[in-house]
TORKOL-4160 file (C-alpha; in steps of 0.2 Angstrom, whole numbers, padded with zeros to 4 digits, m for minus):
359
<pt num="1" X="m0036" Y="m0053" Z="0002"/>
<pt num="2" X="m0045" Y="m0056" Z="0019"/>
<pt num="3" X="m0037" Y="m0065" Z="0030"/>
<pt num="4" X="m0043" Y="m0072" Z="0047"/>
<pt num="5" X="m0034" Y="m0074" Z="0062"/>
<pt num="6" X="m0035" Y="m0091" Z="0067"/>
<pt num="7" X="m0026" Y="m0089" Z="0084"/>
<pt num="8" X="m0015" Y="m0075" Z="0094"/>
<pt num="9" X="m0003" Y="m0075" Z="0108"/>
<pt num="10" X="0006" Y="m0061" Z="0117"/>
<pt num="11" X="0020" Y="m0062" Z="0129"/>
<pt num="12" X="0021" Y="m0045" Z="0138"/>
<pt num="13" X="0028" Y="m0035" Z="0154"/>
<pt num="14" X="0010" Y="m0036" Z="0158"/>
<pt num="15" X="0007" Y="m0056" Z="0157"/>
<pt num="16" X="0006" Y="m0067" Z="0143"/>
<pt num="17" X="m0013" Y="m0074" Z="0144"/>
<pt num="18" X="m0022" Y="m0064" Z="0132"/>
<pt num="19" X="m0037" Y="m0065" Z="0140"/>
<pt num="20" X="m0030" Y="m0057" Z="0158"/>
<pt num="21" X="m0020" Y="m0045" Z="0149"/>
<pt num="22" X="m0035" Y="m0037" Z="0143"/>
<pt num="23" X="m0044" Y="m0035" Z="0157"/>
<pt num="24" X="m0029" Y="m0026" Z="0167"/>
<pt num="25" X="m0028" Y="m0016" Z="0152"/>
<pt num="26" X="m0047" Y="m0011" Z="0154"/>
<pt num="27" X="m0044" Y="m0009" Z="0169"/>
<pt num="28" X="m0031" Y="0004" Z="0167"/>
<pt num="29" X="m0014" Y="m0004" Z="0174"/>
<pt num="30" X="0000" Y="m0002" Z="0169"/>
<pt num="31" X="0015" Y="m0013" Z="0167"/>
<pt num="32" X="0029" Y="m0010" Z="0182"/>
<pt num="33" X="0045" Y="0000" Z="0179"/>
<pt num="34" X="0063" Y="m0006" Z="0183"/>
<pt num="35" X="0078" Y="0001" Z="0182"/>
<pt num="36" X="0091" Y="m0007" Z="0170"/>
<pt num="37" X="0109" Y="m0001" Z="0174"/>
<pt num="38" X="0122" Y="m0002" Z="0161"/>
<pt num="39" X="0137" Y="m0012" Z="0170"/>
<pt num="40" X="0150" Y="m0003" Z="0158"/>
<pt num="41" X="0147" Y="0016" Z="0163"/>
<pt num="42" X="0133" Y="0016" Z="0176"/>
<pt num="43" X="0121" Y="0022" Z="0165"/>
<pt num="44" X="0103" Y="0020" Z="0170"/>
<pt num="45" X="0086" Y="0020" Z="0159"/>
<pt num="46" X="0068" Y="0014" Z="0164"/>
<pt num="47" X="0062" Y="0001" Z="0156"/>
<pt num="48" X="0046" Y="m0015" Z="0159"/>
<pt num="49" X="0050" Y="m0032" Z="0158"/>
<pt num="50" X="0043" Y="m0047" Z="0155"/>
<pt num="51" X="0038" Y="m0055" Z="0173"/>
<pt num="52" X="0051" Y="m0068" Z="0179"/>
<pt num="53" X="0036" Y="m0081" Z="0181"/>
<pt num="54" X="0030" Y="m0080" Z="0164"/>
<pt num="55" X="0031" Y="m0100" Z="0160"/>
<pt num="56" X="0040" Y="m0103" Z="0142"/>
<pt num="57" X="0042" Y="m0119" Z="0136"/>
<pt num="58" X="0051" Y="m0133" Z="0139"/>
<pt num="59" X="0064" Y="m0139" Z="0126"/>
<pt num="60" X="0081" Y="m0143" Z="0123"/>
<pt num="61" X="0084" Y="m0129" Z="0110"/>
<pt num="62" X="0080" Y="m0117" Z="0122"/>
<pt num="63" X="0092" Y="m0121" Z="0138"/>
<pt num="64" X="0106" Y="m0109" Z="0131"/>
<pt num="65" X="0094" Y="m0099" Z="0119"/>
<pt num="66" X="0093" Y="m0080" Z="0122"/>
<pt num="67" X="0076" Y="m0071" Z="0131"/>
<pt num="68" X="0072" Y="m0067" Z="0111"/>
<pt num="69" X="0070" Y="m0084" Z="0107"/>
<pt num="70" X="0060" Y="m0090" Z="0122"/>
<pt num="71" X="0049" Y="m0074" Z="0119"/>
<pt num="72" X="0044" Y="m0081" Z="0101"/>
<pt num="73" X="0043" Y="m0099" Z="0105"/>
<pt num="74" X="0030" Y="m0095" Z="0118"/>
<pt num="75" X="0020" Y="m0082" Z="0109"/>
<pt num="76" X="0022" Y="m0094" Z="0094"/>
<pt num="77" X="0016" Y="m0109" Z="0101"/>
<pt num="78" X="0003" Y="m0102" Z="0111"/>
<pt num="79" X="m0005" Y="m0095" Z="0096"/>
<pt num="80" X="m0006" Y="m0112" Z="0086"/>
<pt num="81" X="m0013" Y="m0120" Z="0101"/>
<pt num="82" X="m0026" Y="m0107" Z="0099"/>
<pt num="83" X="m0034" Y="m0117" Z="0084"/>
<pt num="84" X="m0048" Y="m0130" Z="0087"/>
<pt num="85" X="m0040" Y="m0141" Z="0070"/>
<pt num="86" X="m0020" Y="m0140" Z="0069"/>
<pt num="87" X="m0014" Y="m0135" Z="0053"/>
<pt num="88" X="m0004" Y="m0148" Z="0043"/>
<pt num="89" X="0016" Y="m0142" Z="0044"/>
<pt num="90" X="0017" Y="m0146" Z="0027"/>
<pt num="91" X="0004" Y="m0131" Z="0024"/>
<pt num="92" X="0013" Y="m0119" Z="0035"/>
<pt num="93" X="0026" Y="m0106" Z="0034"/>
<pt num="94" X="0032" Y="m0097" Z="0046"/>
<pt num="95" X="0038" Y="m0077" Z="0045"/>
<pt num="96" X="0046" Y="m0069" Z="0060"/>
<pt num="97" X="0047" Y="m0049" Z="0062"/>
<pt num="98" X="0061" Y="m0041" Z="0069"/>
<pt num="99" X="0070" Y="m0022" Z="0073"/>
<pt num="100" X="0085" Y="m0026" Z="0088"/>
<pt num="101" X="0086" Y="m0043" Z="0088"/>
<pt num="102" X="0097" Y="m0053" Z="0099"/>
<pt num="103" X="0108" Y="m0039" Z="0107"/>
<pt num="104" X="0110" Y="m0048" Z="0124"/>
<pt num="105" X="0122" Y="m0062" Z="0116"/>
<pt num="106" X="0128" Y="m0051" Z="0103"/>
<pt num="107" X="0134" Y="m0038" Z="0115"/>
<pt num="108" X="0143" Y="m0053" Z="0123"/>
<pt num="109" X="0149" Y="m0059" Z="0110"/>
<pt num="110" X="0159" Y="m0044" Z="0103"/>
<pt num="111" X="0163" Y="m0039" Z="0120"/>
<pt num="112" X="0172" Y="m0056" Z="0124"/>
<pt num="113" X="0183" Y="m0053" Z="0107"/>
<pt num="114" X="0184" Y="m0034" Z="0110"/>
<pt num="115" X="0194" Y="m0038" Z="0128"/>
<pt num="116" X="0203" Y="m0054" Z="0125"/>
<pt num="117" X="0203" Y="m0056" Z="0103"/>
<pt num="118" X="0197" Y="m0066" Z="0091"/>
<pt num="119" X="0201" Y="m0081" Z="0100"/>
<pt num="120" X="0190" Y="m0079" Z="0113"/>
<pt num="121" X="0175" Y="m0079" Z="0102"/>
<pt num="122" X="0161" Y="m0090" Z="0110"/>
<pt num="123" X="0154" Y="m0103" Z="0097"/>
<pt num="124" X="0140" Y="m0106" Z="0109"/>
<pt num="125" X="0136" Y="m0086" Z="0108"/>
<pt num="126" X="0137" Y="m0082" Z="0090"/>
<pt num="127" X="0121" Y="m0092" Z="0081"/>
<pt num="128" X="0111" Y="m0081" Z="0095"/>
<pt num="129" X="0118" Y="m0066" Z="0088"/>
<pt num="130" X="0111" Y="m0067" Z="0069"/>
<pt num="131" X="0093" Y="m0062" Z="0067"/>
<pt num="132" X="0085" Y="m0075" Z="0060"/>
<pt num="133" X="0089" Y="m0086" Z="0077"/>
<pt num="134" X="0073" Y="m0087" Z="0085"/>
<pt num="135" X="0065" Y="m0090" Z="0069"/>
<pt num="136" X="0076" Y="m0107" Z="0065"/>
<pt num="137" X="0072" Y="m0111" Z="0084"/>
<pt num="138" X="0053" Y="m0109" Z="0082"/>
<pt num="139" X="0053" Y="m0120" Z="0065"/>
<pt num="140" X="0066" Y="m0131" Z="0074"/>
<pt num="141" X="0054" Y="m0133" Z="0088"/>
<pt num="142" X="0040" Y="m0135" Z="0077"/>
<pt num="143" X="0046" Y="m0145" Z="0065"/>
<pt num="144" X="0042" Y="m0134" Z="0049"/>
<pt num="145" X="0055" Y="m0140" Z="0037"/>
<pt num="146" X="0046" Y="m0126" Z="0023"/>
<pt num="147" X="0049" Y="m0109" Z="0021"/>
<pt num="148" X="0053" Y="m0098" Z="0036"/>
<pt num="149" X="0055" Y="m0080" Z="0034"/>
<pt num="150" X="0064" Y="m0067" Z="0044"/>
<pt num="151" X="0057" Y="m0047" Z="0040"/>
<pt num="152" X="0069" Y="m0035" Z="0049"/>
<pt num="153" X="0064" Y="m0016" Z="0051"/>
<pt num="154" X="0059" Y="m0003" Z="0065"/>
<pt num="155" X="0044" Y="0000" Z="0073"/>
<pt num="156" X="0031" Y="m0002" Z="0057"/>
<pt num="157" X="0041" Y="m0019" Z="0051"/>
<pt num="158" X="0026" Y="m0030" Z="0058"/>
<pt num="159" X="0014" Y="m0021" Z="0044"/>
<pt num="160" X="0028" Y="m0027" Z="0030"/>
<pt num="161" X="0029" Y="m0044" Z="0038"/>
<pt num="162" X="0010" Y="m0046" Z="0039"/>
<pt num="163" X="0010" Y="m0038" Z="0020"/>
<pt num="164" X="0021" Y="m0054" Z="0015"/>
<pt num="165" X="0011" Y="m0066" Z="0022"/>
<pt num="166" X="m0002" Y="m0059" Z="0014"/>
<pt num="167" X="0006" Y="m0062" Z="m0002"/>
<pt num="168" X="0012" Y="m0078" Z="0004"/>
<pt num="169" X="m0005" Y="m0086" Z="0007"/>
<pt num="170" X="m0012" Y="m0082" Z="m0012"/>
<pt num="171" X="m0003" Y="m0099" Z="m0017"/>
<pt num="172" X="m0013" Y="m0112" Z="m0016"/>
<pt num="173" X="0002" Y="m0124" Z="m0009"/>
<pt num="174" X="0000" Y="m0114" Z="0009"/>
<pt num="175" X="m0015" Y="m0112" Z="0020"/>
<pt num="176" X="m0006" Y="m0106" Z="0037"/>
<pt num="177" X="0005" Y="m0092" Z="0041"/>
<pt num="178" X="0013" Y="m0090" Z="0058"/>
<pt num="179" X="0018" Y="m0072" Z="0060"/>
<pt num="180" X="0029" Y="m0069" Z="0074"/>
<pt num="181" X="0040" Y="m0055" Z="0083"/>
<pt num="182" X="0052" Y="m0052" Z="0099"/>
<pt num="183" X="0063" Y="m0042" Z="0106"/>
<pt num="184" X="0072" Y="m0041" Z="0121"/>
<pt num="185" X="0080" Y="m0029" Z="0131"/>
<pt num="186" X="0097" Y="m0024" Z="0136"/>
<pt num="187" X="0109" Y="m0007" Z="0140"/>
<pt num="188" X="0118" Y="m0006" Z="0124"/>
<pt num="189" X="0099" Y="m0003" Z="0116"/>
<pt num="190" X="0094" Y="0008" Z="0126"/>
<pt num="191" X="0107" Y="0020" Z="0125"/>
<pt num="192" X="0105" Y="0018" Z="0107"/>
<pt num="193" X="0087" Y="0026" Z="0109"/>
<pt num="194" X="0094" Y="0039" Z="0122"/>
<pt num="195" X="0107" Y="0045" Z="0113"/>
<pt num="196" X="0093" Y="0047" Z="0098"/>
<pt num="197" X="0084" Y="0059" Z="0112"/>
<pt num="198" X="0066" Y="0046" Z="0114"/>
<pt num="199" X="0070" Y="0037" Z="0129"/>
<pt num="200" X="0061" Y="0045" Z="0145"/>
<pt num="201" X="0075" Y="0052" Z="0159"/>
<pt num="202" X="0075" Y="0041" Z="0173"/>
<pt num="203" X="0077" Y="0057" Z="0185"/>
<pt num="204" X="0060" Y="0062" Z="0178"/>
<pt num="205" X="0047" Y="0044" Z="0177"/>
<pt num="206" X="0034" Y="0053" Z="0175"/>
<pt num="207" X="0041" Y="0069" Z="0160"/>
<pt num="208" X="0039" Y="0064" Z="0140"/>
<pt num="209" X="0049" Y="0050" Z="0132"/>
<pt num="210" X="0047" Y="0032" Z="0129"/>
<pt num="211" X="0051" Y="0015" Z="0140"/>
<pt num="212" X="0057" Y="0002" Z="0131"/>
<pt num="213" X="0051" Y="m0015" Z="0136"/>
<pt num="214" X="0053" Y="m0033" Z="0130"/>
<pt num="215" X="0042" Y="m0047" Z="0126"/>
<pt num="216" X="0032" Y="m0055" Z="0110"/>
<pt num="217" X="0016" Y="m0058" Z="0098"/>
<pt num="218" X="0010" Y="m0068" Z="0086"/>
<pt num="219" X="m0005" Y="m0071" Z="0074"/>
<pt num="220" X="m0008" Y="m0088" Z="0066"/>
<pt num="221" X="m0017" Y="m0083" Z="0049"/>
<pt num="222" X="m0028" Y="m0094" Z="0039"/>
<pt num="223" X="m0030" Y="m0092" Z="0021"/>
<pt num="224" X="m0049" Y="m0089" Z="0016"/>
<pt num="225" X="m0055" Y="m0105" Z="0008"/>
<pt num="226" X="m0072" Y="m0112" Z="0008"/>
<pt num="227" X="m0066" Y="m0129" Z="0003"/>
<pt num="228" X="m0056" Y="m0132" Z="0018"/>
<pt num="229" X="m0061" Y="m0134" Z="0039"/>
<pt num="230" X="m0059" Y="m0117" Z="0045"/>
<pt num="231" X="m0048" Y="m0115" Z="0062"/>
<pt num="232" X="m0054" Y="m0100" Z="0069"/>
<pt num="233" X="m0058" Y="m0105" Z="0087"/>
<pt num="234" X="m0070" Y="m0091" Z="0088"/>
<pt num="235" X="m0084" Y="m0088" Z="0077"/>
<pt num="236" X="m0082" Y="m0070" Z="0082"/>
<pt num="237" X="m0064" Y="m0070" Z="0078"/>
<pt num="238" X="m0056" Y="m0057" Z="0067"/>
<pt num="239" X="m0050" Y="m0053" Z="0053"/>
<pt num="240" X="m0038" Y="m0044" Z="0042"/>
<pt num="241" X="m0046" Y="m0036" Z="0029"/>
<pt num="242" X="m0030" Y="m0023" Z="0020"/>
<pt num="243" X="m0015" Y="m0022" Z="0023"/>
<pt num="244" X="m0006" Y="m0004" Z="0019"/>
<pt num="245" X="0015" Y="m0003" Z="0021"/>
<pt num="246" X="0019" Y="0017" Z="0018"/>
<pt num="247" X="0032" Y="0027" Z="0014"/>
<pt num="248" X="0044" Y="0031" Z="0023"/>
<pt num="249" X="0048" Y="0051" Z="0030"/>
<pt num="250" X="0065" Y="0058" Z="0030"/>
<pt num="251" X="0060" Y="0072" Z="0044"/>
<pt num="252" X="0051" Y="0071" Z="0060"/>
<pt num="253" X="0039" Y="0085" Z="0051"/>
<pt num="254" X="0034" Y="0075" Z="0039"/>
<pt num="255" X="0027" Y="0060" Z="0048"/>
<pt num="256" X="0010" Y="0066" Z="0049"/>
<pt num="257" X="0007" Y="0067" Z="0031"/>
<pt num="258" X="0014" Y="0049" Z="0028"/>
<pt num="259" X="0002" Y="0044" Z="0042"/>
<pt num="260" X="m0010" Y="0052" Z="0034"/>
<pt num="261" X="m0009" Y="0046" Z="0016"/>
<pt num="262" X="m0008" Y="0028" Z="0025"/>
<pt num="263" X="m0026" Y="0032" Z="0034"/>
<pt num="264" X="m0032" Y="0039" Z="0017"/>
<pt num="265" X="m0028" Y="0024" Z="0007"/>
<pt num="266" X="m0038" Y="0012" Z="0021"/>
<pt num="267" X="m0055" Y="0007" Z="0020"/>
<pt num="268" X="m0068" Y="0019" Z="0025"/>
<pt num="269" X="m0082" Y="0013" Z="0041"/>
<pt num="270" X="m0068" Y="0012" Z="0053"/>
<pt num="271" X="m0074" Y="0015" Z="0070"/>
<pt num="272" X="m0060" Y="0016" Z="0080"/>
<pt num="273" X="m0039" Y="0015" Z="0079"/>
<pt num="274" X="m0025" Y="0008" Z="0090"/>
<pt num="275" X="m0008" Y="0018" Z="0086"/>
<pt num="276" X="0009" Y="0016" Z="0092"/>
<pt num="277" X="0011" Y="0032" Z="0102"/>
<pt num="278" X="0026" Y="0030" Z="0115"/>
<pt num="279" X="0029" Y="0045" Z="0120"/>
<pt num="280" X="0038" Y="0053" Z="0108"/>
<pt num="281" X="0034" Y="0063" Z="0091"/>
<pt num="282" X="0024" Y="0049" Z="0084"/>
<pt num="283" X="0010" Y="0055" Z="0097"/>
<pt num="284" X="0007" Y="0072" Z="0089"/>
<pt num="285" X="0010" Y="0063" Z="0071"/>
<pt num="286" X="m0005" Y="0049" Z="0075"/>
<pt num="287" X="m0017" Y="0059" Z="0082"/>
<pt num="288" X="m0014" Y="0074" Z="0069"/>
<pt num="289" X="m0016" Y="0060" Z="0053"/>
<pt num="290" X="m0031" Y="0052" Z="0063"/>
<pt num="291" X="m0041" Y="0070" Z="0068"/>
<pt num="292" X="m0048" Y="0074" Z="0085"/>
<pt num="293" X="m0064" Y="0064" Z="0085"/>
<pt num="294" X="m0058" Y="0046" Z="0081"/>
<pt num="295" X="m0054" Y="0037" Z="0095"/>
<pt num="296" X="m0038" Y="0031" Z="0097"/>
<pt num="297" X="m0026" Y="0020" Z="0108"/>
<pt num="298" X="m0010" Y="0014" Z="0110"/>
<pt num="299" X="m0005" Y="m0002" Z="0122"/>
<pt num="300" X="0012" Y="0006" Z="0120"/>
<pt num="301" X="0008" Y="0018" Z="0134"/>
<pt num="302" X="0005" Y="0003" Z="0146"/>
<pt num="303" X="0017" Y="m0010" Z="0140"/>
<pt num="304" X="0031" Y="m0001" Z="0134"/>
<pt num="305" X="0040" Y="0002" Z="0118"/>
<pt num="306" X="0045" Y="m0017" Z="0112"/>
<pt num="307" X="0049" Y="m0010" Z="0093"/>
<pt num="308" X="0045" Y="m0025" Z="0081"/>
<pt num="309" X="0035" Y="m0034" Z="0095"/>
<pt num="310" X="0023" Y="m0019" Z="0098"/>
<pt num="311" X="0013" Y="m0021" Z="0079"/>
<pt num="312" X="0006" Y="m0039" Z="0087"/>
<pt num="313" X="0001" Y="m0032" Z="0103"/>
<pt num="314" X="m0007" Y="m0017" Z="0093"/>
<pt num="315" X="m0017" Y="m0032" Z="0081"/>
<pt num="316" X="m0023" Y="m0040" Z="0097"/>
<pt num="317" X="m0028" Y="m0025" Z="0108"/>
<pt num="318" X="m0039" Y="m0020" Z="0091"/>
<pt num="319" X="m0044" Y="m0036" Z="0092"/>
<pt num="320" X="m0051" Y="m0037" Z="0106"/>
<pt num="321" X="m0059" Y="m0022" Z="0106"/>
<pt num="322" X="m0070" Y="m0028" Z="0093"/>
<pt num="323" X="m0074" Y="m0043" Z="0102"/>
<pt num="324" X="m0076" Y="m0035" Z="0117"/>
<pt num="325" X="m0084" Y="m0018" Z="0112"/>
<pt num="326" X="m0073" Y="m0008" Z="0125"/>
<pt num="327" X="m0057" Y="0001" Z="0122"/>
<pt num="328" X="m0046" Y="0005" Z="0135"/>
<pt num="329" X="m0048" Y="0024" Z="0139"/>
<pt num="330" X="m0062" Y="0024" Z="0133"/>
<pt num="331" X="m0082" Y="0023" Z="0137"/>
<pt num="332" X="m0090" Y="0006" Z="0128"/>
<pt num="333" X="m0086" Y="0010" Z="0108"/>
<pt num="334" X="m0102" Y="0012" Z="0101"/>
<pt num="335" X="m0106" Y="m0003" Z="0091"/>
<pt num="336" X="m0090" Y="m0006" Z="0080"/>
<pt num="337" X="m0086" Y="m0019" Z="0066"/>
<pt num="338" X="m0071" Y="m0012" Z="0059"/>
<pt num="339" X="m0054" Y="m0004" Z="0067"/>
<pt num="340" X="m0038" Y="0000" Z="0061"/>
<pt num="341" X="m0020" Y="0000" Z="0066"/>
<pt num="342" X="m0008" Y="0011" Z="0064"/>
<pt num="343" X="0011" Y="0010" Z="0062"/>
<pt num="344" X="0025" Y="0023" Z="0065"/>
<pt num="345" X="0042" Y="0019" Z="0069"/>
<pt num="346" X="0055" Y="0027" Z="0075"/>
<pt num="347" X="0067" Y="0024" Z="0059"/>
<pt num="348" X="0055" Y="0033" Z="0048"/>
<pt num="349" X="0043" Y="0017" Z="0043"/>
<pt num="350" X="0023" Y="0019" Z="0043"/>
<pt num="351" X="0008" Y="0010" Z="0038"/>
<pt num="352" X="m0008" Y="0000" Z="0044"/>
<pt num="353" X="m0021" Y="m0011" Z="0041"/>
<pt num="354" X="m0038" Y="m0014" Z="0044"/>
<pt num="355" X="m0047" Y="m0029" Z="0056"/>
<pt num="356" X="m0066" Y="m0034" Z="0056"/>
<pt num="357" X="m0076" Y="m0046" Z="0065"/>
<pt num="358" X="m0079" Y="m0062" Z="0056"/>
<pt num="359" X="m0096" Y="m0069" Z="0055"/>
């Protein structure tokens, strides 16, 4: 089923206007890296940042509410406000994609009862521990008293997420779906990643690895009915045309076939693809699935590794490459209608879909 994207946001280490974001990446930059510094042992692991003065909205549920949250209630909100009619809340539900989730206040948490006991357990830390938290903030905040939806996987777990509201939208009782992700960062994951051998070695910036990063996407889809006022903002806005959740691979050998079988079973006419390298395996596994001559981009290498958040910026970036006709690295695409995205995550999930320009 076809599904147009009525309105997009990102929140990024890069910015958060979708617009400007673009353009830098056209441009070539690259978002800074900091060093983060485990407080425990002294450990110390590059990573990019979502800007200090990125603005996030202004509401009581968010005064004590971890970075996650915020990073989803901004991206979420900008993207309804995206739409040139509102969709009725009674017509919306809302799905919210997520691999680390809120691992700042969950650290915290356990750490608190870890030193002092049970006791000391914080009931102001633990409902920003669960995973479904910014979810129940964005709905809060909203006010969608339907369905919400929390899909929790690796690096490919915005494809499932998209996949369900896919199937979500085929009932007639729903029109809108508000598809969302976030992660933030903090020590304890990236020595997770380090110890799994992906993270890039802060005594060498510039060697092979990945930088994790934080931040957020989202894409307000409209279910494709004639009968109804479209709320595509854009007549040039695209859309989604299939939607392919893979199989998962058991050894780093074998991610090139799954990725490959994923590429087969979407649409032919493609004319460009943005990936999810980061530095890792999954570069040689993309572009080996894809062939030499396709052109191919990941936002990943400028932004950062932001796991669950990273499907969204890769749904934009493409995008925007349709509506724009350039691709960053690239000369101007030669005239393009159709791209796909491409998932691999890190925890052996895959897949992809396909966008084209509306008309």
């Amino acid at each position: 089923m076809s599904l147009s994207i009525a309105g997009m946001s990102w929140v990024t280490p890069l910015g958060s206007d979708v617009d400007d974001v673009w353009q830098r990446l056209l441009a070539g930059e690259t978002a800074p890296v900091e060093i983060l510094e485990n407080e425990e042992n002294g450990a110390r692991y590059l990573v990019r940042r979502v800007p200090a003065n990125t603005p996030f909205p202004a509401h009581s549920r968010l005064r004590r509410a971890s970075a996650i949250s915020r990073f989803a209630a901004a991206a979420g909100l900008a993207a309804l406000a995206e739409v040139k009619l509102p969709p009725s809340l009674d017509r919306i539900v809302l799905v919210f994609a997520v691999s680390n989730g809120g691992v700042v206040y969950t650290r915290r948490f356990y750490s608190e009862i870890v030193k002092s006991g049970a006791q000391s357990a914080s009931p102001l830390l633990f409902p920003e521990t669960v995973f479904n938290a910014p979810a129940s903030h964005l709905a809060a905040i909203l006010g969608i008293n339907g369905a919400s939806y929390t899909v929790v996987g690796d690096g490919a777990v915005g494809i499932l997420a998209l996949k369900l509201a896919e199937d979500l939208l085929a009932s007639d009782d729903l029109d809108f779906c508000l598809v969302v992700s976030a992660e933030e960062i903090d020590a304890l994951v990236c020595e997770a990643y380090r110890q799994w051998r992906f993270l890039r070695n802060p005594s060498k910036p510039t060697g092979h690895g990945m930088i994790m990063s934080e931040g957020a996407g989202a894409v307000l889809l409209e279910r494709p009915d004639e009968s109804i006022p479209s709320a595509a903002a854009h007549a040039s806005a695209a859309r989604i045309e299939q939607i392919v959740p893979g199989r998962n691979f058991f050894r780093r050998s074998e991610a090139a076939a799954e990725l490959g079988a994923v590429v087969a079973r979407l649409e032919n006419g493609i004319g460009f693809g943005v990936g999810s390298a980061n530095g890792t395996f999954i570069d040689r596994a993309e572009r080996a699935a894809v062939g030499n001559q396709m052109p191919l981009y990941s936002p990943k290498i400028a932004l950062g590794e932001s796991v669950g958040a990273s499907i969204f910026w890769q749904v934009i970036t493409a995008a925007q490459a349709l509506k724009t006709g350039m691709l960053p690295g690239t000369l101007k695409l030669p005239a393009a209608s159709r791209a796909f995205v491409l998932a691999c995550g890190l925890n052996q999930q895959t897949g992809g879909l396909t966008l084209q320009l509306s008309r």
